[in-house]
Structure formats: structure tokens, C-alpha cells
C-alpha positions in Angstrom: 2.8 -6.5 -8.6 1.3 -6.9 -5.4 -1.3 -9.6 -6.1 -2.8 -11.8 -3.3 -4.0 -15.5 -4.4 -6.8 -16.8 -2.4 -6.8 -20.3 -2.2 -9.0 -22.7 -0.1 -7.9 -26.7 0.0 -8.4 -29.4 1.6 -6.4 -32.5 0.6 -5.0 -31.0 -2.9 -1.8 -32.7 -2.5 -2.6 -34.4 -5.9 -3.6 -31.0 -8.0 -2.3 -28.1 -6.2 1.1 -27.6 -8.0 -0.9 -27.8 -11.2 -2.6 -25.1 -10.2 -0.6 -23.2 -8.6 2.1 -23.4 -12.1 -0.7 -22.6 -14.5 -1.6 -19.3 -12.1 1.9 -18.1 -11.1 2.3 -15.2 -13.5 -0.7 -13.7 -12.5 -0.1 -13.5 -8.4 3.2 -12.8 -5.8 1.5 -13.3 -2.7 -0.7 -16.6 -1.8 -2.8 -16.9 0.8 -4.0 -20.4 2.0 -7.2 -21.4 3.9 -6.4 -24.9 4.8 -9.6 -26.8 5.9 -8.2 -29.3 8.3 -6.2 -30.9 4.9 -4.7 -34.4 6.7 -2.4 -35.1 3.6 0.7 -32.9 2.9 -1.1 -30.0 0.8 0.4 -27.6 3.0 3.7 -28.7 3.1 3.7 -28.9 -1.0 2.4 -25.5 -1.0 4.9 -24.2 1.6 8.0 -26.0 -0.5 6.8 -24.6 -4.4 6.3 -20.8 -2.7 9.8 -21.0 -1.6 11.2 -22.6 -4.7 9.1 -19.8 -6.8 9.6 -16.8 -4.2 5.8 -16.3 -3.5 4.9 -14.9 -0.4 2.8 -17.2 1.5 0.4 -17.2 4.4 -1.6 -20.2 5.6 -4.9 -20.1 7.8 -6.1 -23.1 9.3 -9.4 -23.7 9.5 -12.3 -26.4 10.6 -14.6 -25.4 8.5 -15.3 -23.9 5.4 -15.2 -19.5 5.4 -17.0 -17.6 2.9 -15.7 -15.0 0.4 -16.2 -12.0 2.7 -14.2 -13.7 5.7 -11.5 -14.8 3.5 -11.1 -11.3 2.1 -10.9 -10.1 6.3 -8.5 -12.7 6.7 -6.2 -11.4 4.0 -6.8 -7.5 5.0 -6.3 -8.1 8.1 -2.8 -10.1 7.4 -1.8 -7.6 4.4 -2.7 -4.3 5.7 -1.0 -2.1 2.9 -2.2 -3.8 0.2 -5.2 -2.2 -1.5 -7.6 -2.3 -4.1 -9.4 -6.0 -3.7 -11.5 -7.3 -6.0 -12.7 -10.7 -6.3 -12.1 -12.9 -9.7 -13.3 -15.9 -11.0 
């Protein structure tokens, strides 16, 4: 499938397996901007990839990135995959 989930949190601990179990058909790759999250968001994230074999990369950040970095980031990370587009 090849599909690359953006997803930037900050202290989703609360909500982010929702999320991530309503979306999981539709990606195989996640990629995580973490803007300085001081709960355990990452670790929860890190734990349900493994459990669901998703591909995961995290970022850290200290401040928020925009769409055209965060695209960058995940280029630069996943050089073979092709064809980005951005969906709402």
C-alpha cells in the first residue's frame, strides 16, 4: 500500500488511539511530529504501531512545522516512496 500518515501531537495521550483505530485501513506507514508532548503520546503511539505492524517514525520538535516542512521531513525519511499528496 505504501501510505505515509502525517500526524502532528502534542499531548494526545487521551485521543490518539482513537484516531489512529478509526484511520488504520487507510495508511502502513505513520509518521509523527511530536511538539515537545510531556505526557506519554509517544510512547502509546510507539506500542499501537507495533501491536498493528505500522511503520513508524517520530520527529521531535519545539515548535509547530508547516505542511511543506512536514512533507520534507517525510521525503527526506522515505526516499522511495512517491506520489504525495496532501488530504484533509
Amino acid at each position: 500500500m505504501n501510505i505515509c500518515l502525517i500526524v502532528v501531537v502534542r499531548n494526545e495521550s487521551d485521543d490518539i488511539i482513537n484516531y489512529l483505530e478509526l484511520n488504520k485501513t487507510e495508511f502502513d506507514t505513520l509518521f509523527i511530529i511530536d511538539i515537545d508532548s510531556n505526557d506519554n503520546t509517544v510512547e502509546i503511539i510507539q506500542q499501537w504501531c507495533l501491536k498493528n505492524n505500522i511503520l513508524l517514525t517520530i520527529h521531535k520538535s519545539d515548535k509547530l512545522i508547516s505542511g511543506n516542512k512536514c512533507l520534507q521531513l517525510v521525503r527526506s525519511s522515505y526516499p522511495n516512496m512517491n506520489g504525495f499528496r496532501i488530504v484533509d
